[in-house]
C-alpha positions as CSV (number, residue, x, y, z in Angstrom):
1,X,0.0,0.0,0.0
2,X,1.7,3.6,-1.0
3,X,1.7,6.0,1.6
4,X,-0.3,9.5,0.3
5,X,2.0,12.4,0.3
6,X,1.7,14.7,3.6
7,X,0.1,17.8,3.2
8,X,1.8,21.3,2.4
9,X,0.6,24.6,2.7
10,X,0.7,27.0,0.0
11,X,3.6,28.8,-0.8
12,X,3.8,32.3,-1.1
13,X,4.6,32.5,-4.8
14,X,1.3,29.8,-4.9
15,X,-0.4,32.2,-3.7
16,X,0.9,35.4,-6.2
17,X,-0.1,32.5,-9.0
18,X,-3.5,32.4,-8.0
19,X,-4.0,36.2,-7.6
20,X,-2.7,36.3,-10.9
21,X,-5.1,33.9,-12.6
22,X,-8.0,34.9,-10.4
23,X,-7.8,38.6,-11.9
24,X,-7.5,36.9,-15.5
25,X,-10.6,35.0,-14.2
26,X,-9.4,31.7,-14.7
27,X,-10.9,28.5,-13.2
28,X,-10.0,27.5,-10.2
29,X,-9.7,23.4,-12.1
30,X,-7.2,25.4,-14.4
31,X,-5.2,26.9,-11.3
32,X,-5.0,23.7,-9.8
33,X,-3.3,22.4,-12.8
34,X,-1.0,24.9,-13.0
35,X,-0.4,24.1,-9.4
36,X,-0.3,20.6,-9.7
37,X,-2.7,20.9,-6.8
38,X,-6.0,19.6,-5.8
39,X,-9.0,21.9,-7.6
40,X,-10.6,21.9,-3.6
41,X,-7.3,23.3,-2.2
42,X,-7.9,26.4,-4.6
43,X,-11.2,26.8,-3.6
44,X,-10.9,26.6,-0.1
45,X,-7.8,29.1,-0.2
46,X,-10.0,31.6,-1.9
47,X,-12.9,31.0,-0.1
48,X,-10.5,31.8,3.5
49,X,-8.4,34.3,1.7
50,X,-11.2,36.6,-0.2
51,X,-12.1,39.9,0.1
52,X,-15.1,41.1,-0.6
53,X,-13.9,44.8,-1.1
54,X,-9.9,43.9,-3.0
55,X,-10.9,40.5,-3.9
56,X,-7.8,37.9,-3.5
57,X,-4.1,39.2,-3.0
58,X,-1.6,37.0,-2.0
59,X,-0.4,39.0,0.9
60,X,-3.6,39.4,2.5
61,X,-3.9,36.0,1.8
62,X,-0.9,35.3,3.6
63,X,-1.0,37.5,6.4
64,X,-4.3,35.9,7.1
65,X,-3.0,32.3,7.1
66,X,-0.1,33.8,9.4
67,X,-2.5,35.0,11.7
68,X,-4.6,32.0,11.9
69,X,-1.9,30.1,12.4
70,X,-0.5,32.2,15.3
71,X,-4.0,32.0,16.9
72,X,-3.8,28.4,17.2
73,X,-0.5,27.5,18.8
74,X,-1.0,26.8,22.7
75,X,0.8,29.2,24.7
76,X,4.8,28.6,26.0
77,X,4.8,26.8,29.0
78,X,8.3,28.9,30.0
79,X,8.7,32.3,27.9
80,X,11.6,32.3,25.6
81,X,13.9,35.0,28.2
82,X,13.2,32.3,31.2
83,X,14.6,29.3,30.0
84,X,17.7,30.6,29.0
């Protein structure tokens, strides 16, 4: 049985791909093969990432998925200054 390949986030230059083709309105099945990723990765990145007044930009885009990701790591048990 082959193991599936783990899963990666987008990259930032992913992301400046996908700003690009979403202003040339391109389908998010023809992104995906640009990609070489899954057509439902697309969507859910623009679905998370989009802006209802600028649309899609990839640093929004990535400044949210920073931010989420910040907001989900447990606090440090010992701050970085005490356990020196």
């Amino acid at each position: 049985m082959e193991k599936q390949p783990s899963y990666t986030q987008l990259r930032p230059e992913e992301r400046v791909v996908i700003a690009g083709m979403a202003r040339l309105k391109a389908s998010m099945r023809a992104m995906a093969r640009t990609l070489d990723r899954s057509p439902s990765t697309i969507s859910r990145e623009l679905a998370r990432n989009h802006s209802p007044d600028a649309g899609y930009t990839s640093e929004a885009a990535h400044g949210l998925r920073t931010a989420r990701r910040a907001a989900t790591r447990p606090p440090r048990k010992l701050s970085p200054r005490r356990a020196e």
